[in-house]
KEDONU-888851 format. One record per residue (C-alpha): residue number from 1; y negated, x negated, z negated. Coordinates in nm, 4 decimals. Example, Ala and Ser with C-alpha at 12.3 -4.5 7.8 and 13.67 -1.06 7.14 Angstrom:
BEGIN
R  seq         v         u         w
R    1    0.4500   -1.2300   -0.7800
R    2    0.1060   -1.3670   -0.7140
This chain:
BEGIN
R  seq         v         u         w
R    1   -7.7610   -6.4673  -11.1557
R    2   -7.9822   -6.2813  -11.4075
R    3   -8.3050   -6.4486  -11.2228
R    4   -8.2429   -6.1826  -10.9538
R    5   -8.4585   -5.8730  -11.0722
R    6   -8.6828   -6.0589  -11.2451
R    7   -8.7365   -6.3249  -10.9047
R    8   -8.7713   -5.9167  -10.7302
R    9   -9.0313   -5.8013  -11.0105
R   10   -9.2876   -6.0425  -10.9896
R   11   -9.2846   -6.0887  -10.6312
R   12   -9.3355   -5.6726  -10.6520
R   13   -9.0082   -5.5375  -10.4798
R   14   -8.8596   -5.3420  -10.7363
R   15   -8.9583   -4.9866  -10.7261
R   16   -8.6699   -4.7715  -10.8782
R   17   -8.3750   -4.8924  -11.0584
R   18   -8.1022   -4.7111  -11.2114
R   19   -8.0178   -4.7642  -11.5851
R   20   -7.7437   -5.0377  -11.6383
R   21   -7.8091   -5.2106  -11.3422
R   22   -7.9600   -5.5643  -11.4371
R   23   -7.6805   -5.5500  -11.6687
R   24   -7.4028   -5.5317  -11.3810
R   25   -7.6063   -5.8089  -11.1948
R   26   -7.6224   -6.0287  -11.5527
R   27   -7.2180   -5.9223  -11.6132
R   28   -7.0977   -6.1177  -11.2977
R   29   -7.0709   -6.1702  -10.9870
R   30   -7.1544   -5.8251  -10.7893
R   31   -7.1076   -5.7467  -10.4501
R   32   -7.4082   -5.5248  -10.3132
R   33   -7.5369   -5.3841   -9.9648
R   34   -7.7887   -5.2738   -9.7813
R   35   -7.7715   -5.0650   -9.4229
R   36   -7.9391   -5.1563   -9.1028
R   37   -8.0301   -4.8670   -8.8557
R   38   -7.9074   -4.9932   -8.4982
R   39   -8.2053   -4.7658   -8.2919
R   40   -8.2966   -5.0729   -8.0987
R   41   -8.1561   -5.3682   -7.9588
R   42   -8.3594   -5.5845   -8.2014
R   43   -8.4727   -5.5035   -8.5990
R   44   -8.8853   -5.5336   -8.6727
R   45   -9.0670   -5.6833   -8.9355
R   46   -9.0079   -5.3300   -9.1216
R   47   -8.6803   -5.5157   -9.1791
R   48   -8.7744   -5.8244   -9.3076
R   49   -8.7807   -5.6906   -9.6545
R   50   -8.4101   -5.5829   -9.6997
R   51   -8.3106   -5.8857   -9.4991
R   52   -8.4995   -6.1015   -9.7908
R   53   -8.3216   -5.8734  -10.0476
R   54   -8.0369   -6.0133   -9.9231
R   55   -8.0945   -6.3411   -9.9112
R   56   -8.2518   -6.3484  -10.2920
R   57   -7.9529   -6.1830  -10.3655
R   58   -7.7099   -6.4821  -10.2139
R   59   -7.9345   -6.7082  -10.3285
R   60   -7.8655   -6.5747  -10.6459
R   61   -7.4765   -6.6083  -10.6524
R   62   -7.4026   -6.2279  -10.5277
R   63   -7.2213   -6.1496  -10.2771
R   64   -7.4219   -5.9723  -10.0003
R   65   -7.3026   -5.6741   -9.7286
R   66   -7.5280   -5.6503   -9.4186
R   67   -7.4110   -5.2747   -9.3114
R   68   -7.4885   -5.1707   -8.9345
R   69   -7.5110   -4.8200   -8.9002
R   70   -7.2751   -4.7232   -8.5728
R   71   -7.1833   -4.4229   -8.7295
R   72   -7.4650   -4.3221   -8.8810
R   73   -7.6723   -4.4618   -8.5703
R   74   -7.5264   -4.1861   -8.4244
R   75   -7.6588   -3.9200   -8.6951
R   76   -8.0319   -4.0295   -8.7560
R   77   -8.1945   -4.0546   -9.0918
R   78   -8.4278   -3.8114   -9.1569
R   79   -8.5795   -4.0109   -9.4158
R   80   -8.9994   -4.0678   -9.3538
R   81   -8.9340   -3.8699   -9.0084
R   82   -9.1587   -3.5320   -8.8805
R   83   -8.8768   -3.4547   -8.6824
R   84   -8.4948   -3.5294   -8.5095
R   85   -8.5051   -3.8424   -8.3154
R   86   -8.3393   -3.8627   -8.0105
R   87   -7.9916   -3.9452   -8.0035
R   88   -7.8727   -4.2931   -7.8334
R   89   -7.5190   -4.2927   -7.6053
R   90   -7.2744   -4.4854   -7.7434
R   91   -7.2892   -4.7375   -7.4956
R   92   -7.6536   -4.8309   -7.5986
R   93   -7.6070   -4.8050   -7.9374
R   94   -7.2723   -5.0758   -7.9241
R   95   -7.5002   -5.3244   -7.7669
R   96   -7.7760   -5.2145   -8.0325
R   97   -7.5018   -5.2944   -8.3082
R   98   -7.4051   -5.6241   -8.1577
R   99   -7.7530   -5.7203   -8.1252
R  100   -7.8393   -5.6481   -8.5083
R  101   -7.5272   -5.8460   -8.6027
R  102   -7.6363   -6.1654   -8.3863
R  103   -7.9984   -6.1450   -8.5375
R  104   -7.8781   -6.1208   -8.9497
R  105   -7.6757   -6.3769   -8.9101
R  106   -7.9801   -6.6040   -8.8323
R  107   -8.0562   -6.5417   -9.2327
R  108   -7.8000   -6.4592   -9.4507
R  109   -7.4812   -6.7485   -9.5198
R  110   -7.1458   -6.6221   -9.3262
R  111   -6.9429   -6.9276   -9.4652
R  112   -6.6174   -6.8970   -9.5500
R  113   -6.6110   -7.1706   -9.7804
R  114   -6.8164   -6.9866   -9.9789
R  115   -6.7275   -6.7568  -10.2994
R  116   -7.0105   -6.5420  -10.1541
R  117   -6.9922   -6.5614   -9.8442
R  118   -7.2207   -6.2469   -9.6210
R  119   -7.0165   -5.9708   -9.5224
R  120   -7.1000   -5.7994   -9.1974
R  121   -6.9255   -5.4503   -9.1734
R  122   -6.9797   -5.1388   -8.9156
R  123   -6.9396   -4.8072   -9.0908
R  124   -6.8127   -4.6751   -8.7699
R  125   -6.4790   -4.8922   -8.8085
R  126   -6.3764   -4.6420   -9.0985
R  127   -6.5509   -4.3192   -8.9798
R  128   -6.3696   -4.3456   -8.6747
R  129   -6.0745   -4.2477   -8.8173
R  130   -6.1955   -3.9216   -9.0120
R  131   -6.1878   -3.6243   -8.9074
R  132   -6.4404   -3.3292   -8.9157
R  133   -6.2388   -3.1574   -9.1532
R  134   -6.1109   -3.4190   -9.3288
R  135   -6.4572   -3.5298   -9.3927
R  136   -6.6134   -3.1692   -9.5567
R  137   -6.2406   -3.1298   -9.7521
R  138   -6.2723   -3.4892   -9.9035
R  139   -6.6795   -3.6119   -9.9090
R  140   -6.8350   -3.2218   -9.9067
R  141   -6.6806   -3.0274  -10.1653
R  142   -6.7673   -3.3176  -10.4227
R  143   -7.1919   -3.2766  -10.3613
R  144   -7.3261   -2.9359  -10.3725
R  145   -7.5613   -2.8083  -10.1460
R  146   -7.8265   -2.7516  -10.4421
R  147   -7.8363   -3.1087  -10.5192
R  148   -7.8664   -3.1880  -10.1138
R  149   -8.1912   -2.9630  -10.1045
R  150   -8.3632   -3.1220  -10.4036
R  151   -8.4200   -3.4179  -10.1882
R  152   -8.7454   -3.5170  -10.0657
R  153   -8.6537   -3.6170   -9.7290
R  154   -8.4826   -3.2622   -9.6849
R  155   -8.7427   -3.0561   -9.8534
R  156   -9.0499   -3.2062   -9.6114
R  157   -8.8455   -3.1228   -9.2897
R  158   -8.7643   -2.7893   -9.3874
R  159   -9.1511   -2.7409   -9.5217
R  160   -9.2302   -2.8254   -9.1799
R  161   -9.2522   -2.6935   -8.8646
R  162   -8.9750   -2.8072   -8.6727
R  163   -8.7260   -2.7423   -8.9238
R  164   -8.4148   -2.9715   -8.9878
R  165   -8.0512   -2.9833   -8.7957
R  166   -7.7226   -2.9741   -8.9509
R  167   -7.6279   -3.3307   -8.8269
R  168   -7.9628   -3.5018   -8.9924
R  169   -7.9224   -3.2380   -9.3269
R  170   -7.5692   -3.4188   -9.3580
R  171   -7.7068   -3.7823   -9.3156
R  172   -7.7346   -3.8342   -9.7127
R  173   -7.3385   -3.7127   -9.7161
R  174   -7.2422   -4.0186   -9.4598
R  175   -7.4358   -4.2526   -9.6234
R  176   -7.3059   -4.1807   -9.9535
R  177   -6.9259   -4.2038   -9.7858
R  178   -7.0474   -4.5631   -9.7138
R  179   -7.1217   -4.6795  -10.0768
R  180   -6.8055   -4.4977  -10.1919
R  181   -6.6225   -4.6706   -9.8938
R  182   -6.7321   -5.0027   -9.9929
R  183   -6.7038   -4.9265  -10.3523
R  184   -6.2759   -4.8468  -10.3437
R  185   -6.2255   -5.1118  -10.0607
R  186   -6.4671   -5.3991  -10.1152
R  187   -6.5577   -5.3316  -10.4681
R  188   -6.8871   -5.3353  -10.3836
R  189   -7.1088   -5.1846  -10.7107
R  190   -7.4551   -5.2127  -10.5394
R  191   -7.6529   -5.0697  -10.2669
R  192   -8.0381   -5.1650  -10.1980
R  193   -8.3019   -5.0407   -9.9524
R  194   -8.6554   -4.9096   -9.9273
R  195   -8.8036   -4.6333  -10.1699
R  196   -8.7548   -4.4183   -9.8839
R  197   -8.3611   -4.4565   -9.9566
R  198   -8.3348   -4.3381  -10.3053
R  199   -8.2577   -4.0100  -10.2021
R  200   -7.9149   -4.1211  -10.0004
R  201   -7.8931   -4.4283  -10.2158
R  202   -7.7971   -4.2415  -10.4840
R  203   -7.6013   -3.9619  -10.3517
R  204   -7.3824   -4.2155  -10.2846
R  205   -7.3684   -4.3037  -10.6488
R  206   -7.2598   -3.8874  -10.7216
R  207   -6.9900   -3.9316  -10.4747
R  208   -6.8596   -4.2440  -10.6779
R  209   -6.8874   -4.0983  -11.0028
R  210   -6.6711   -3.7821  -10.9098
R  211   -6.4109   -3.9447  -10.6377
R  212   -6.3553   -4.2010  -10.8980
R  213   -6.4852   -4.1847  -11.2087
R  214   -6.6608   -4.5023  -11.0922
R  215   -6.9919   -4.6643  -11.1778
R  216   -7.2253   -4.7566  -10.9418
R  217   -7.6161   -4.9281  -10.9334
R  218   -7.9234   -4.9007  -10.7491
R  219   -8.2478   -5.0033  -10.7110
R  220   -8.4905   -4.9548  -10.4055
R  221   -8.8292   -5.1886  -10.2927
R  222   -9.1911   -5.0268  -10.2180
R  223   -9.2610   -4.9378   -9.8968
R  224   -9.4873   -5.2345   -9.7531
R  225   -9.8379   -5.0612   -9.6478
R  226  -10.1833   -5.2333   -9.5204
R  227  -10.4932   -5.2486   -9.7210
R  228  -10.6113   -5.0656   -9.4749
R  229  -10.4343   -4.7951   -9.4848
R  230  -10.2793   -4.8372   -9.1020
R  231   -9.8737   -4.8646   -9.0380
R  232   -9.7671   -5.1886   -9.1534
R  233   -9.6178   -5.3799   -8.8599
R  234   -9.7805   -5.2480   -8.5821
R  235  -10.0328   -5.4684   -8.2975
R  236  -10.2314   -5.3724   -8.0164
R  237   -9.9140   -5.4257   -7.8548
R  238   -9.7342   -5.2456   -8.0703
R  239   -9.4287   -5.2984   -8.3412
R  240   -9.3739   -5.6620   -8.4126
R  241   -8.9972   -5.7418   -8.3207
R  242   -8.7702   -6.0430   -8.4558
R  243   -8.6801   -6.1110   -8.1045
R  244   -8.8484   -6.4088   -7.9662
R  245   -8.7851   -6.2032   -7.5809
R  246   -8.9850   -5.8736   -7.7672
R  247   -9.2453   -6.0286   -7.9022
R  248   -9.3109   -6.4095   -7.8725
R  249   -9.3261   -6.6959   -8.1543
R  250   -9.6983   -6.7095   -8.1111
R  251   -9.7971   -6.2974   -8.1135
R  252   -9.5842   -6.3342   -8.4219
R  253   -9.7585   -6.5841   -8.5703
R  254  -10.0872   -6.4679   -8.4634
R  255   -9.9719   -6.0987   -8.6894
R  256   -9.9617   -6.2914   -9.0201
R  257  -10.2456   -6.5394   -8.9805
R  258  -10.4665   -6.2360   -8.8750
R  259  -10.3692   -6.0303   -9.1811
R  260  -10.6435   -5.9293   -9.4562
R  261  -10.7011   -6.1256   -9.7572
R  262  -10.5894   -5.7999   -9.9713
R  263  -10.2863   -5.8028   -9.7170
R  264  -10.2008   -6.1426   -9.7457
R  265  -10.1983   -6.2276  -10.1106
R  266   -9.9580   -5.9525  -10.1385
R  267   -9.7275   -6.0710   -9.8589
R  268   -9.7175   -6.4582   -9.9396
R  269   -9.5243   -6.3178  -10.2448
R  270   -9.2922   -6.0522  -10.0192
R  271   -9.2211   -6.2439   -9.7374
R  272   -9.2219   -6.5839   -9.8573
R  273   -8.9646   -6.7696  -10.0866
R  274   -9.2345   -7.0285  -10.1915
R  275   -9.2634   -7.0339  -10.5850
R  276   -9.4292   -6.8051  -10.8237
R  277   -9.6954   -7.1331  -10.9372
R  278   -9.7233   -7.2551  -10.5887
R  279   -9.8282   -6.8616  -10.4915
R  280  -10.1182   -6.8682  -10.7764
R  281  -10.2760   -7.2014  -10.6496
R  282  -10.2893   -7.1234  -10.2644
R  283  -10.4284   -6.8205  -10.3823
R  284  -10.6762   -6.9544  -10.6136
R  285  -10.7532   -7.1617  -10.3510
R  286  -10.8072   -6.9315  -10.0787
R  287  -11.0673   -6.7310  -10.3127
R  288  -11.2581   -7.0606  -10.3617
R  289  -11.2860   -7.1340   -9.9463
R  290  -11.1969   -6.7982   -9.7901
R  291  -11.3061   -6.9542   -9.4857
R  292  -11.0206   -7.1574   -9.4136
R  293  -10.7758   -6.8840   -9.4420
R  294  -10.5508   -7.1572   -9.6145
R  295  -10.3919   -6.8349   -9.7091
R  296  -10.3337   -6.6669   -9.3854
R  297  -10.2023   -6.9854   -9.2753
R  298   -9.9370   -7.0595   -9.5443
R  299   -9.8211   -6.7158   -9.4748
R  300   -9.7936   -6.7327   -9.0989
R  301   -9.6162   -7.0770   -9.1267
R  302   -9.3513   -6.9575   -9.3675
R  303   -9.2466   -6.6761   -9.1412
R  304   -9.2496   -6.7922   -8.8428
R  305   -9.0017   -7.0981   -8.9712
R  306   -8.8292   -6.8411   -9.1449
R  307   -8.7679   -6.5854   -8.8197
R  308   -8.7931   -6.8546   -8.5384
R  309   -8.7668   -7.2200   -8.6793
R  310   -8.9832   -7.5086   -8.6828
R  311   -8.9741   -7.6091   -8.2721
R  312   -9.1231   -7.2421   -8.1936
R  313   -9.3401   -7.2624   -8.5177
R  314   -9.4963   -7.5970   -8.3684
R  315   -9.5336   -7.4092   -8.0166
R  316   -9.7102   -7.1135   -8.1179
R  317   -9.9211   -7.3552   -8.3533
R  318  -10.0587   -7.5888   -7.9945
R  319  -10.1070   -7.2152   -7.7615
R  320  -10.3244   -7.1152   -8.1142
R  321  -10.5318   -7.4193   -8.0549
R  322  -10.5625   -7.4615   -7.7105
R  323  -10.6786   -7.0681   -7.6676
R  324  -10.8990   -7.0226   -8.0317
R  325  -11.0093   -7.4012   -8.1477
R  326  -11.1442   -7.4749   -7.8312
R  327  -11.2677   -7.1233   -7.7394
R  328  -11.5718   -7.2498   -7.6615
R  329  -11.4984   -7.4986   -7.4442
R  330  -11.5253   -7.4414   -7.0884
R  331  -11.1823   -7.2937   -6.9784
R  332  -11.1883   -7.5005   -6.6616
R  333  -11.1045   -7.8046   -6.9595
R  334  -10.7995   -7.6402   -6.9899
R  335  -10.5456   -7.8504   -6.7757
R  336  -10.2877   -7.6752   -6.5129
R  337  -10.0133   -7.8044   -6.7669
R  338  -10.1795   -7.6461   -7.0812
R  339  -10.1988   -7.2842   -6.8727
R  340   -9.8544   -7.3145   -6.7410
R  341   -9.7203   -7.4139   -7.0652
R  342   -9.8976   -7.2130   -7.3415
R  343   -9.6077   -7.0441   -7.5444
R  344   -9.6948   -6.6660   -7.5724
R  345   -9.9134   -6.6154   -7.2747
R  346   -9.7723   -6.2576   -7.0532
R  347   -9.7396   -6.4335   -6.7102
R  348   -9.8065   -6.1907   -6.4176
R  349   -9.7875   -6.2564   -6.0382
R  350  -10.0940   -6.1509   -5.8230
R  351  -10.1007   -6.1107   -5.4033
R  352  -10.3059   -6.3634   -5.2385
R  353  -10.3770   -6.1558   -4.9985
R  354  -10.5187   -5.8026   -5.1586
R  355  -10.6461   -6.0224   -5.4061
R  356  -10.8696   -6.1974   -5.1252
R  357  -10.9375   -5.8298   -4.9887
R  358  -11.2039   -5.7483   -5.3182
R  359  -10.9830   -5.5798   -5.5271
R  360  -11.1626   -5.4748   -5.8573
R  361  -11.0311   -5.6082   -6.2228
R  362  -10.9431   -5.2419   -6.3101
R  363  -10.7608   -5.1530   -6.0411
R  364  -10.6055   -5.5086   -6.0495
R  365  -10.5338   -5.5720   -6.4129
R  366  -10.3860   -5.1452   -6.4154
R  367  -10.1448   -5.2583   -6.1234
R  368  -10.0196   -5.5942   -6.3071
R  369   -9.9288   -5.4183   -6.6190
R  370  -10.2005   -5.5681   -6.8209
R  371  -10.3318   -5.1990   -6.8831
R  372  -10.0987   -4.9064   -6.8906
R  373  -10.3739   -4.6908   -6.7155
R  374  -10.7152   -4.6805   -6.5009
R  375  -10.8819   -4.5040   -6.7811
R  376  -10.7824   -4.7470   -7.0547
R  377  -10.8353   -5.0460   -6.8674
R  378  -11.2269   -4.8934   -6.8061
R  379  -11.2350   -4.7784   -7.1506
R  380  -11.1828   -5.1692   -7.3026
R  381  -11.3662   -5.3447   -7.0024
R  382  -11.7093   -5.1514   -7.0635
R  383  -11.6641   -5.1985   -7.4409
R  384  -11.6330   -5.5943   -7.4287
R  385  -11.2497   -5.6227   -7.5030
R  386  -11.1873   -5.7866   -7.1856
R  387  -11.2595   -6.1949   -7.0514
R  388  -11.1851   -6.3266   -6.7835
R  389  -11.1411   -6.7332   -6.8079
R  390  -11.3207   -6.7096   -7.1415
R  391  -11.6173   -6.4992   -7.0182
R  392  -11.6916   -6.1343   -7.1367
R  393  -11.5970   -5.9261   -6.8088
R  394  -11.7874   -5.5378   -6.9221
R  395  -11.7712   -5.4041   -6.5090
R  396  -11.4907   -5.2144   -6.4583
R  397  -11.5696   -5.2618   -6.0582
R  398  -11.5997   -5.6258   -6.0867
R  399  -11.4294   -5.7791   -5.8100
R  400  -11.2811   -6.1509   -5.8995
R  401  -11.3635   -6.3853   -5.6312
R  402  -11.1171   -6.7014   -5.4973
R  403  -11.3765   -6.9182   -5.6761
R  404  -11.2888   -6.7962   -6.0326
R  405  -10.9450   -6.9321   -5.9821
R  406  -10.8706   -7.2007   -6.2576
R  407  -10.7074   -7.4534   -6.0685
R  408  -10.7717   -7.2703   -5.7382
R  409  -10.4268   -6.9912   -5.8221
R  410  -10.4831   -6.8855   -6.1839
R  411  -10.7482   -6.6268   -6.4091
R  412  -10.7142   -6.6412   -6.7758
R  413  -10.7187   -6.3083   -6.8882
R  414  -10.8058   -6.2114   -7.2640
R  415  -10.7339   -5.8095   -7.3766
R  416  -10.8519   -5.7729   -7.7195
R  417  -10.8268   -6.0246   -8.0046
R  418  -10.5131   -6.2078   -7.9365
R  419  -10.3111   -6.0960   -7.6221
R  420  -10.3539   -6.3489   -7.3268
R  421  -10.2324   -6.3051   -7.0030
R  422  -10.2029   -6.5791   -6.7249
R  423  -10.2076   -6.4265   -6.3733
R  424  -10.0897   -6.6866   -6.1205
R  425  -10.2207   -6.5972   -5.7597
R  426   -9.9281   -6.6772   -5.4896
């Protein structure tokens, strides 16, 4: 159990950690948490890193709490935001909730049999029963409003120009009801999250201390960033989801193999559970032949049979080499099997009929959903982003003839580095 931090420090996701708390962790056996926001009906790779704090944590002999936020869902957390977000009906946010719940349960242990065994919990089962009043007479009169304000998430909304509401000013009160919650019923001592979350983290902590007279820990991970500078987790085609149905095995494995050398030797150590040895010599290794992107590869394998398992992990490993290894190959060598089954590829449907009529690619490619707009399509065809069957395609009025078809029905389309589309003309 005392491997925990340390396992956490050298892989660098410890940021802040309250006094005492290796010492809890080294005592016994500790039950800690860590809250998911239910906003969407699937979590990102933003929440890969308290997922893995989880699992290092079970791994570790603790006793883990995955916490999904239905009440709190229903609140918003101001933390990191410019302004409110809007709020979600409770029907969507149930099916959000039950959606997070089916996902962590791909990667934490929910096994009876075991001494500690995950814990899923919804902190809308106990807010439920709490009334307004009961809530600012029990919770409210314990944190003043002077220690509320010193908080960085508050003090950047109300520095701003939109201000901040009452409901997302009391967020940090809910959240620290949760850790006191689970501290007097589940005896839970711990509570985890991004640096983002010290703020709340340990508000909850105050509420403990003067409810009752308890102790309770903390300690919060960096904030994962790019090299770059851009928003970690982010594509062309935007956030990266855990859902195989939001963003495919092979998109996902294309995000990590495509990731910087800067980027990668600092995720290999985040997002993998390989060991600390192992990490130095595929590293060392990497700087010796860059060019293999041994790296890059490691990296992408690890997560994608971590999120999506070895079958989709093989998948998205044959669409990589039938689309980039043989890229310059000829794609009429691609077989009508090898189009239809390439996992990852955005199928879309075109009319044989307007298609025969001279329809140009940017009115075309705008009206499959390929481009959101006429303007951006013409903006990345006369830059080079587009190909059509593995050939550059920079006129926006080009009109695809029936000859083009692959297989006389289909036209391989390629927008930008690594999104593929496969439109099948019926």
């Amino acid at each position: 159990m005392n491997a925990f931090i340390e396992e956490l420090r050298w892989r660098g996701m410890v940021q802040d950690i309250m006094p005492g708390t290796e010492e809890q962790l080294n005592k016994e056996v500790t039950s800690a948490y860590i809250g998911f926001d239910p906003t969407a009906d699937s979590l990102h790779i933003g929440s890969l890193v308290p997922i893995l704090l989880l699992v290092h944590l079970q791994k570790a002999g603790h006793k883990p709490y995955a916490l999904v936020g239905g009440a709190t869902g229903m609140v918003g957390d101001p933390s990191g935001k410019s302004e409110e977000r809007n709020r979600l009906s409770e029907e969507v946010l149930n099916k959000n909730v039950e959606a997070v719940k089916a996902q962590l349960q791909k990667f934490l242990k929910f096994d009876a049999s075991l001494p500690n065994t995950a814990v899923m919990v919804n902190n809308f089962d106990w807010f439920k029963h709490i009334s307004f009043l009961d809530f600012i007479r029990d919770a409210g009169k314990h944190i003043t409003i002077n220690y509320m304000m010193a908080k960085d998430s508050v003090k950047k909304r109300l520095e701003g120009d939109n201000g901040m509401s009452f409901t997302e000013f009391t967020y940090q009160l809910v959240q620290g009801y949760d850790f006191y919650w689970l501290y007097k019923n589940r005896n839970c001592k711990l509570q985890m999250g991004g640096s983002d979350q010290w703020g709340n983290i340990v508000t909850g902590t105050e509420l403990i201390r003067k409810k009752e007279g308890g102790e309770a820990f903390a300690f919060t991970c960096p904030l994962i960033k790019k090299a770059d500078g851009t928003k970690f987790g982010k594509s062309e085609a935007g956030n990266i989801w855990l859902d195989a149905g939001k963003t495919s095995p092979y998109l996902f494995y294309q995000f990590w193999l495509n990731a910087s050398d800067e980027d990668a030797e600092n995720w290999i150590k985040i997002f993998t559970f390989l060991p600390q040895q192992e990490i130095i010599n595929i590293v060392e290794a990497h700087k010796a032949d860059a060019a293999k992107r041994n790296l890059q590869k490691t990296l992408a394998r690890e997560l994608t049979f971590f999120v999506h398992g070895e079958e989709e992990y093989n998948k998205a490993i044959e669409t990589t080499q039938k689309l980039f290894a043989t890229a310059n190959a000829a794609a009429e060598s691609l077989t009508e099997d090898d189009l239809q089954n390439m996992e990852g590829i955005v199928k879309a449907f075109a009319d044989k009929e307007k298609f025969a009529a001279g329809v140009d690619i940017t009115t075309l490619f705008t009206e499959l959903g390929i481009f959101p707009s006429k303007g951006e399509a013409r903006k990345m065809i006369t830059s080079g982003g587009v190909s059509i069957n593995r050939k550059k395609a920079d006129d926006p009025l080009l009109k695809p003839l029936v000859s083009m078809l692959l297989h006389h029905k289909f036209l391989l389309v390629q927008k930008g580095k690594r999104n593929f589309y496969l439109v099948e003309v019926k």
